[in-house]
C-alpha positions, 0 to 999 in steps of 0.5 A: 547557530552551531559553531564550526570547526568543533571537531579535533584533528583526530576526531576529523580523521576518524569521521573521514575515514568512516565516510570513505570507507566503503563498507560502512554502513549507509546509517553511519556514513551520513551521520559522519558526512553531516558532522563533517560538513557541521563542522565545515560551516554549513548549516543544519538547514543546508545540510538537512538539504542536501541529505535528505534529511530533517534539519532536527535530525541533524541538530539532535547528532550534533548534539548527542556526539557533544554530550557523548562520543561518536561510538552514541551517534553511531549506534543504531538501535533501530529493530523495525517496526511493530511485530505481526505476531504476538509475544507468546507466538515469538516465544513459540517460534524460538522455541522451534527453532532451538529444536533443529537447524533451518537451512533457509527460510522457506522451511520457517516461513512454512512453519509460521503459516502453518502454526500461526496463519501469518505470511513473511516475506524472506527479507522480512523473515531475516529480519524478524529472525535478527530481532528475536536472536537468530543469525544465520551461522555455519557449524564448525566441524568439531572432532571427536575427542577423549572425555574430559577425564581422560584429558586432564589425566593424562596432563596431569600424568605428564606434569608428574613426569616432567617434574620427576624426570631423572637426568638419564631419561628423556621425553620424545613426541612422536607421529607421522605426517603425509603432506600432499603434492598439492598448492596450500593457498593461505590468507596473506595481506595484499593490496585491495584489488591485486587479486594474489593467486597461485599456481595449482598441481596436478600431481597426487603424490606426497611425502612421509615423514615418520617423526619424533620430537624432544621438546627440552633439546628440541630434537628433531628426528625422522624417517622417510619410509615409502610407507608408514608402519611398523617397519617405520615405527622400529626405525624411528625407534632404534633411531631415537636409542642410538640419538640417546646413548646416555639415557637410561629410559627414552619415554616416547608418548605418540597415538593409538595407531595399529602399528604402533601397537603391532607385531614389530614394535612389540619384538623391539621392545622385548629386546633384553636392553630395548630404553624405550618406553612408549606412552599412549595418548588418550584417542582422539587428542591430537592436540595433546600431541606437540609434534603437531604444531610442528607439522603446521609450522613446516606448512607455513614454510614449506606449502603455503602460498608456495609452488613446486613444479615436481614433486622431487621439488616438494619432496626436496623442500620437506626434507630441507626443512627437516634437515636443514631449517629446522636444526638451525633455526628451532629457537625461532620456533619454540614458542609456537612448539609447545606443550602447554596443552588444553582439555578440549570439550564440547561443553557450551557447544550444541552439536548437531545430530 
């Protein structure tokens, strides 16, 4: 005879909450059900009863969650049954598989019919699949990045620069940014069922923000050009020298971009008294960029789960941020604008071709 009430307070709670919950498992939710009424004073005959079940089976989870914990009567280990195909055929197939993407199952199933003259239904694909390894996965997109050289050399050239920096220079990141007149939805908590939405646009306009940062003061300047170029990239400039009277050199680290390169940056710098030093960043690391998260910090305040009904509306609330918000609360900011930089790889990654 097991004796009731065996269960905790808090263990009670945990095996209710697993029985409620609606995606649980099946598996788990009986086990949970049957130590719960267990512990209510119903007998394993009973109990084994009114699941379905065989009163043994019963005893045996009852007995293992005394022994152990409920994490061991919870875990199925169940892999089916017996495989149709051998282990040298298994072997073979993951082999295969490891070579390509399959999209479905249709295109392994034929494969096995083909090479091994055995016929699986999908379902029991899958689950062949699961046993052997294989989840059905989507690909992140990866972007291209410098090589792993180039990345360390360049944060090692920046640490050098940092620890060495004269008081009367300065270090500014800068880069341009296009947000879109359009309703950015973002993940948020809502109750189950309130179904959150939010209003779409139909405008195809945006803005332009051409920036540059000082992470020490937190500067924060920018231009507002119609378009981003060369023009913009002089005005930014003499902006940050006019912003910086008592430096003698201005270090200014932004991309590759063709205008940053181009005729009117390079008549500025031949200025006899141009303070202005540009650094370029390795191609591709626009994680090595932190004026980029400060891109994504104006989204979170500015365009997510938010809608303008004009684009004067948008534009008006990226200029606030810019001019407003973010002078006068940059220390709420400072620890998602950082420069504590990482190389990016693609190592222990199998890019598709």
């Amino acid at each position: 005879m097991i004796r009731a009430h065996f269960l905790t307070a808090a263990e009670f709670l945990e095996l209710l909450s697993c029985v409620q919950r609606q995606r649980e498992d099946h598996g788990i939710v009986r086990r949970a059900n049957a130590l719960l009424l267990l512990d209510d004073g119903m007998s394993c005959a009973q109990i084994a009863k009114v699941l379905f079940l065989d009163d043994d089976t019963v005893r045996s989870w009852h007995k293992q969650y005394l022994a152990e914990d409920w994490e061991a009567v919870a875990y199925d280990g169940w892999k089916g049954g017996q495989s149709r195909m051998t282990t040298a055929q298994e072997g073979n197939l993951s082999a295969w598989l490891e070579e390509r993407f399959c999209r479905s199952t249709v295109q392994i199933r034929a494969y096995m019919s083909s090479e091994f003259n055995i016929g699986y239904s999908h379902s029991g694909c899958i689950k062949l699949l699961a046993r052997l390894g294989f989840g059905y996965r989507k690909p992140k997109a990866r972007p291209r990045v410098a090589d792993v050289e180039k990345q360390a050399a360049f944060i090692a050239f920046y640490e050098n620069l940092l620890n060495n920096l004269p008081a009367d220079e300065a270090v500014y990141f800068s880069d341009a940014v296009h947000p879109d007149y359009q309703s950015k939805p973002s993940h948020g908590w809502a109750r189950k069922g309130s179904n959150p939405a939010i209003q779409t646009t139909s405008g195809r306009g945006r803005v332009n923000i051409h920036g540059a940062l000082n992470l020490e003061t937190f500067d924060a300047l920018f231009v507002e050009p119609t378009t981003v170029d060369g023009v913009s990239s002089v005005q930014l400039l003499a902006k940050i020298e006019a912003r910086n009277p008592d430096k003698r050199i201005i270090h200014v680290i932004w991309d590759n971009a063709p205008y940053h390169k181009g005729p009117d940056v390079r008549a500025f710098l031949s200025r006899k008294n141009c303070r202005i030093h540009l650094i370029p960043l390795p191609p591709y690391c626009p994680h090595l960029n932190p004026i980029e998260r400060l891109w994504a910090v104006m989204h979170s305040h500015v365009t997510h789960n938010r809608h303008y009904p004009t684009q004067k509306h948008f534009a008006n609330a990226i200029l606030n941020f810019m001019r407003e918000v973010l002078p006068k609360q940059w220390r709420s900011f400072r620890d998602q604008v950082t420069d504590n930089f990482r190389i990016i790889s693609h190592q222990n990654v199998r890019v598709l071709e």
